[in-house]
C-alpha positions in Angstrom: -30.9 -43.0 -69.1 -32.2 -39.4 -70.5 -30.9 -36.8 -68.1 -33.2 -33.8 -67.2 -31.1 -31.8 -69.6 -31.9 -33.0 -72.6 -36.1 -33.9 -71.8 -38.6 -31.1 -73.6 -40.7 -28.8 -71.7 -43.6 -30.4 -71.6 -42.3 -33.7 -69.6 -40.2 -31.7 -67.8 -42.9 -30.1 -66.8 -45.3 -33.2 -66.2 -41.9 -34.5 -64.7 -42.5 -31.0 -62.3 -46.0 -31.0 -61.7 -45.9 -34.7 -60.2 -43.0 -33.8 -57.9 -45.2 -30.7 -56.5 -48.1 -30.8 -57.4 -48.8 -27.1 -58.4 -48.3 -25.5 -62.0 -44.6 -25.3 -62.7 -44.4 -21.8 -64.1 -45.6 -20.3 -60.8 -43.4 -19.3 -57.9 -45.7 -21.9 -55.9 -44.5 -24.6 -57.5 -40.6 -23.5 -56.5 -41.8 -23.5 -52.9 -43.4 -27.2 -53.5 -39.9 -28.3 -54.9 -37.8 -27.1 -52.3 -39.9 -28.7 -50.1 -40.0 -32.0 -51.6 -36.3 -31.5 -51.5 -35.8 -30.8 -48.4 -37.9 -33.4 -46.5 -36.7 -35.9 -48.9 -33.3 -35.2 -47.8 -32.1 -33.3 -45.2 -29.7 -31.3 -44.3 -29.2 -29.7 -47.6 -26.2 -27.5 -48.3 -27.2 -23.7 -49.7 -24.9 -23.8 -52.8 -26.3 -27.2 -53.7 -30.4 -26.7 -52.8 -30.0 -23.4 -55.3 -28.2 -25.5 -58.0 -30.4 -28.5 -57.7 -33.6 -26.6 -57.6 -32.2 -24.6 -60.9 -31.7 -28.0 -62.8 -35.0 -29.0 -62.0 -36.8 -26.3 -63.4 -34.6 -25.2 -66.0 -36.7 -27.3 -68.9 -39.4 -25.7 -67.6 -38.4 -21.9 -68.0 -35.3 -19.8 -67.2 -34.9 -19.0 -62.8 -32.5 -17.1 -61.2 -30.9 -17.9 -57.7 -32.7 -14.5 -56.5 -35.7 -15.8 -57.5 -35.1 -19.2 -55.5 -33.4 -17.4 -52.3 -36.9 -15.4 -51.8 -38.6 -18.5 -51.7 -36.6 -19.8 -48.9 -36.4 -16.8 -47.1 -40.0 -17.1 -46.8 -40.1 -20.8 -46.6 -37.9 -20.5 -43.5 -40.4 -17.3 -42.1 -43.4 -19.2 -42.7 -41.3 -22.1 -40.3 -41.3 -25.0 -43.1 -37.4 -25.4 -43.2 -34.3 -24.1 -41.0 -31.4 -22.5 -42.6 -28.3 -22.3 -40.1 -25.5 -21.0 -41.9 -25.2 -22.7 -45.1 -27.0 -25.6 -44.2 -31.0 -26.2 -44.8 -32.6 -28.5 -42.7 -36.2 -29.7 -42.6 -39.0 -29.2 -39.7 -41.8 -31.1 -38.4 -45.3 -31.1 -38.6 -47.0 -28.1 -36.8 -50.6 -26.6 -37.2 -52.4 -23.7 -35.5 -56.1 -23.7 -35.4 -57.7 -20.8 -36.8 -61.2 -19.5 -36.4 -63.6 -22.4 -36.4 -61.9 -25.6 -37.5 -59.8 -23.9 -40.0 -55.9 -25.0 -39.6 -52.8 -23.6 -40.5 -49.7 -25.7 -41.3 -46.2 -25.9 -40.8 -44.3 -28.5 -42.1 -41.1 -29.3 -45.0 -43.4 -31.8 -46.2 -45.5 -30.8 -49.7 -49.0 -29.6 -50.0 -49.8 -32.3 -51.4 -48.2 -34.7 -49.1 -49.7 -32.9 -46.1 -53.2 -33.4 -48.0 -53.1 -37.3 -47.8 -52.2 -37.3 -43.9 -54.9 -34.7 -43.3 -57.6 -35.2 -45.8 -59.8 -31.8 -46.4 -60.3 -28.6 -48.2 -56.8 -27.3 -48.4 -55.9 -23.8 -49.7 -52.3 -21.9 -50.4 -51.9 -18.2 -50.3 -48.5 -17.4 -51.3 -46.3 -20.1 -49.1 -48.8 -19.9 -46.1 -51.2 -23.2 -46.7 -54.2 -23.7 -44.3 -56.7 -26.6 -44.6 -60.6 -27.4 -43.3 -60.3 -30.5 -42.3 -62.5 -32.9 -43.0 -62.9 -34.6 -39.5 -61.6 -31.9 -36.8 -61.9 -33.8 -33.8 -59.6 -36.3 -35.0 -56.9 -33.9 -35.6 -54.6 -33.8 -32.3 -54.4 -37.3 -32.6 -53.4 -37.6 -36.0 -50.6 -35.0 -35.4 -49.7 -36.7 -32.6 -49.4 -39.7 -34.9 -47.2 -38.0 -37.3 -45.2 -36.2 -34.1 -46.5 -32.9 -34.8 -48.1 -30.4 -32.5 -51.1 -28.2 -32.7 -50.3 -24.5 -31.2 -51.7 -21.4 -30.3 -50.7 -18.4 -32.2 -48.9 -16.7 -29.5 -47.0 -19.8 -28.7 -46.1 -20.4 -32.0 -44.8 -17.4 -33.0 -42.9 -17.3 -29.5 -43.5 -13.4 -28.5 -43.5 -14.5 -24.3 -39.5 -15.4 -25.1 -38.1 -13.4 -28.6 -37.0 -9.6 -27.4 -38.5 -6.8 -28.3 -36.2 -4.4 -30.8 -35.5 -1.9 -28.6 -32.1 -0.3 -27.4 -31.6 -2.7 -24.5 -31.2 -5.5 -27.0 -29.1 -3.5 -29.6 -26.5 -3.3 -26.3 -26.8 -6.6 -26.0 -25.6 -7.4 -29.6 -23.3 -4.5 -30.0 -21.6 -5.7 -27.1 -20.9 -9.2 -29.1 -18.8 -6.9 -31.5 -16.6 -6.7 -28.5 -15.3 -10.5 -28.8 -17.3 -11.9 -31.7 -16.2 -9.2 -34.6 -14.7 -9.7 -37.8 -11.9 -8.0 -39.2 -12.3 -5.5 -42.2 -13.1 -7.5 -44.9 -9.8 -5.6 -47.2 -7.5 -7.4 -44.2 -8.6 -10.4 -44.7 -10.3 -11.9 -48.4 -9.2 -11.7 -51.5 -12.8 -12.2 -52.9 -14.4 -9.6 -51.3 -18.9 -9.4 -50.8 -20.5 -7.1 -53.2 -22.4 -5.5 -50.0 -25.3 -3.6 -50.0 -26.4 -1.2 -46.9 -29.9 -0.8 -45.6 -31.5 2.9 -46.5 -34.4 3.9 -44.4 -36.3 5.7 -47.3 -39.5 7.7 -46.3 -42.0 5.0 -48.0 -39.9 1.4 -48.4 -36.8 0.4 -46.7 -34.3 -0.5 -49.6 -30.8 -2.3 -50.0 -28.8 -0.1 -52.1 -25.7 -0.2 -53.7 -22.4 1.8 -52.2 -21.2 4.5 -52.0 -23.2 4.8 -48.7 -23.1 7.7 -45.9 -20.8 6.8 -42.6 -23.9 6.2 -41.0 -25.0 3.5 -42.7 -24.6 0.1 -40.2 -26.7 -2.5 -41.1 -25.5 -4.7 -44.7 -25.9 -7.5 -46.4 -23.7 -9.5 -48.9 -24.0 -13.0 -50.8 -21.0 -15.4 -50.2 -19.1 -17.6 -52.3 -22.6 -20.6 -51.3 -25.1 -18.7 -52.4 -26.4 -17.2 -49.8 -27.2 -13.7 -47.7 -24.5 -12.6 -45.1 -26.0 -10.3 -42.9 -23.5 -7.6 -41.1 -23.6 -4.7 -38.2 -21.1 -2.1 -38.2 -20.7 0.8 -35.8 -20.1 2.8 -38.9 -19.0 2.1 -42.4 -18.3 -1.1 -44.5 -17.5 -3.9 -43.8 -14.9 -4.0 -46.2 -13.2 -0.9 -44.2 -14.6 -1.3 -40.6 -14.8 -4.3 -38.2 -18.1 -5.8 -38.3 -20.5 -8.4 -36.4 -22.2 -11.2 -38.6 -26.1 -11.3 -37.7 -28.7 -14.1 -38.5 -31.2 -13.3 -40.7 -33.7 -12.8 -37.8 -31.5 -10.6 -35.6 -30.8 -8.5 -38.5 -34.2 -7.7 -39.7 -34.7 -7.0 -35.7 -31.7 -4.9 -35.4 -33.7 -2.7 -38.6 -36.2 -1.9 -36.1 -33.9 -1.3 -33.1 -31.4 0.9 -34.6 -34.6 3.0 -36.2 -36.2 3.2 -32.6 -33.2 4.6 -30.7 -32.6 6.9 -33.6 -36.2 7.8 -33.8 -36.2 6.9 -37.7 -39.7 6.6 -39.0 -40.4 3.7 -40.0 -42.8 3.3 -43.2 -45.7 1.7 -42.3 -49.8 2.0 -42.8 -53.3 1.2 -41.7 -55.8 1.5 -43.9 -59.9 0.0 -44.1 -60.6 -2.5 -46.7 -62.7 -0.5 -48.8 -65.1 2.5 -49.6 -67.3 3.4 -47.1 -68.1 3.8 -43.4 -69.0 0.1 -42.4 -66.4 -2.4 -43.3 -65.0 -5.0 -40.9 -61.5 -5.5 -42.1 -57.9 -3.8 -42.0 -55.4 -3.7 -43.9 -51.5 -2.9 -42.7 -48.9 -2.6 -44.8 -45.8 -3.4 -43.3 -42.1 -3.2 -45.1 -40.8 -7.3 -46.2 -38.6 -7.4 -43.0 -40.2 -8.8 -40.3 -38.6 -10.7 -37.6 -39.8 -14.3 -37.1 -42.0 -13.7 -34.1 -44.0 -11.1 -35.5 -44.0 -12.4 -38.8 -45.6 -15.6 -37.7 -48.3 -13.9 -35.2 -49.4 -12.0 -38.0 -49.7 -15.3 -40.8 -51.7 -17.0 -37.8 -54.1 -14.3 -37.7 -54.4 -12.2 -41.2 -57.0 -13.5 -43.4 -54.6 -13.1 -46.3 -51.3 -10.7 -47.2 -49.6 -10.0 -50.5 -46.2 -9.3 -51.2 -45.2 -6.3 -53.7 -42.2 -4.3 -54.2 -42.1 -2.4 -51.7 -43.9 -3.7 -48.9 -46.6 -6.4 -47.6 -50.4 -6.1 -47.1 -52.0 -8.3 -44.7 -55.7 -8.1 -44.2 -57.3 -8.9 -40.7 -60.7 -8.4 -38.7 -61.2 -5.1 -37.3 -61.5 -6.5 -33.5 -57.9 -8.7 -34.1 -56.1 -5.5 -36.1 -56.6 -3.6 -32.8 -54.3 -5.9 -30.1 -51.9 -6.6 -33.4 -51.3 -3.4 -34.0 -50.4 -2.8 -30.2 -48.3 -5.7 -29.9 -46.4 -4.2 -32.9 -46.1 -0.4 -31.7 -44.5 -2.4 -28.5 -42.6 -4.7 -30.1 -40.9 -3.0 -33.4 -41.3 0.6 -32.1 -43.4 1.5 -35.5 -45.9 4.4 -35.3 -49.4 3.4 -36.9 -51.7 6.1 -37.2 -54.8 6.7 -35.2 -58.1 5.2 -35.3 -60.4 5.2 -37.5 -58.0 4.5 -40.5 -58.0 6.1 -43.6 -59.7 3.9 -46.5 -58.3 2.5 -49.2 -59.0 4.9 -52.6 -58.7 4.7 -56.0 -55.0 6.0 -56.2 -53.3 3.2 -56.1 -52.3 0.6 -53.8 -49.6 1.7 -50.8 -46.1 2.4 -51.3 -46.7 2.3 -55.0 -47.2 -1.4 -55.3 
């Protein structure tokens, strides 16, 4: 038997492009094969998912484990695969319906395997995939069928139970540090995380390398499986000071919370979607950390984001950017800036992407 090793580029990536279904030298196609992974076999160990998905792509063209960690970060955002610890397990079929018949979908399951249990005109947008389906008032059924669910945006993205970051909740965690701490990280490994702390800059919010000021409490390090350990000091390293691990999620909360009750501004803006005086859309760029809950209310109702380096656009209609930028205000404690918004020149895009 010919192992994947040793097979050229081009059937490795025919081999690729019938697993996923998408062009193998785009980042889609990463998000397709993790996915076929994943609700092939599930639960998948970090360490191995990263290694596996490497092998697979590695005929193909060179990939680094950064590059594959992003696209699971935002595969587990976007709600089509849990990651509890160092474990990745798959999800089921959800799908929130859209203006008109227009669907979103949730789900571990492919593109292209989603396409054959609900035929219609499906389109991707980085890993967000929606579809017009091609018989609408068949759809609850089929879901239930398949034992998915169809949701509202608000009840998917769960805003009536996740907490707002505000300083009542940062008690609440702080006070975990009480019984749930680690040690200083010099007491206790001999390998010791390369950490990195969060710096509130005055146009992106960056992980940066030590040496970092005593103030700095929020961190993140990559463990011996491959992936991100997420840590909350009251001052200091972890390496030097005791220190709480966080989920993903309640660390990219605890950014906002601890920027709130120090009255940090956080970078953030609201812009039209073009030149001139009559133009319907919004656009709000918003730094890449996001907790769940508002990350999801705002893929169910943009018309379309992109990522760049320092930050995300997402574009929505005028009438939804108003209640979404409340909701935000309230929830994150970020400052937008008054109405009308400024429109988009020919300067350049924000935060220099």
């Amino acid at each position: 038997m010919t192992s994947i090793e040793s097979i050229t580029p081009q059937d490795g990536y025919m081999l690729l492009y019938e697993l996923t279904g998408a062009d193998p030298t785009r980042s889609s196609a990463v998000a397709e094969l993790v996915r076929h992974l994943v609700s092939s076999h599930s639960p998948w160990r970090y360490q191995s998912l990263l290694g596996e998905v490497t092998r697979l792509i590695k005929p193909v063209r060179e990939i680094d484990s950064e590059e594959i960690r992003l696209v699971i970060e935002a595969l587990e955002a976007d709600g089509d695969l849990v990651v509890n610890g160092g474990a990745i397990h798959a999800t089921p079929i959800r799908a929130i319906r859209l203006d008109g018949q227009s669907l979103r979908f949730m789900s571990s399951l492919p593109t292209k395997r989603l396409a054959d249990l609900f035929p219609g005109s499906w389109s991707c947008q980085e890993s967000t995939r929606s579809c017009q389906p091609a018989d609408s008032s068949r759809i609850e059924m089929m879901l239930r069928e398949r034992n998915g669910a169809l949701l509202t945006p608000e009840g998917w993205a769960g805003l009536d139970y996740e907490p707002q970051a505000d300083e009542d909740w940062l008690a609440g965690v702080e006070s975990r540090m009480l019984t749930d701490a680690f040690s200083p990280e010099s007491e206790v490994f001999d390998h010791r995380m390369t950490w990195q702390w969060l710096k509130y800059g005055e146009t992106s919010l960056r992980w940066e390398k030590a040496p970092a000021p005593q103030s700095a409490r929020l961190w993140r390090g990559i463990n011996l499986r491959g992936y991100w350990v997420y840590a909350l000091t009251r001052s200091g390293s972890p390496i030097e000071m005791e220190w709480l691990k966080l989920a993903r999620n309640d660390a990219y909360r605890a950014i906002f919370a601890l920027a709130r009750s120090r009255a940090i501004p956080v970078p953030v803006r609201l812009e039209l979607g073009g030149a001139g005086s009559n133009h319907d859309t919004v656009v709000l760029t918003l730094p890449p950390v996001l907790p769940y809950a508002e990350y999801r209310y705002l893929t169910a109702l943009a018309n379309s984001r992109h990522s760049g380096p320092h930050g995300v656009r997402w574009w929505l209609n005028r009438a939804r950017a108003i209640p979404v930028v409340e909701i935000l205000e309230k929830r994150l404690g970020v400052k937008f800036p008054s109405w009308p918004p400024q429109v988009i020149g020919q300067t350049g895009l924000p935060f220099g992407d």
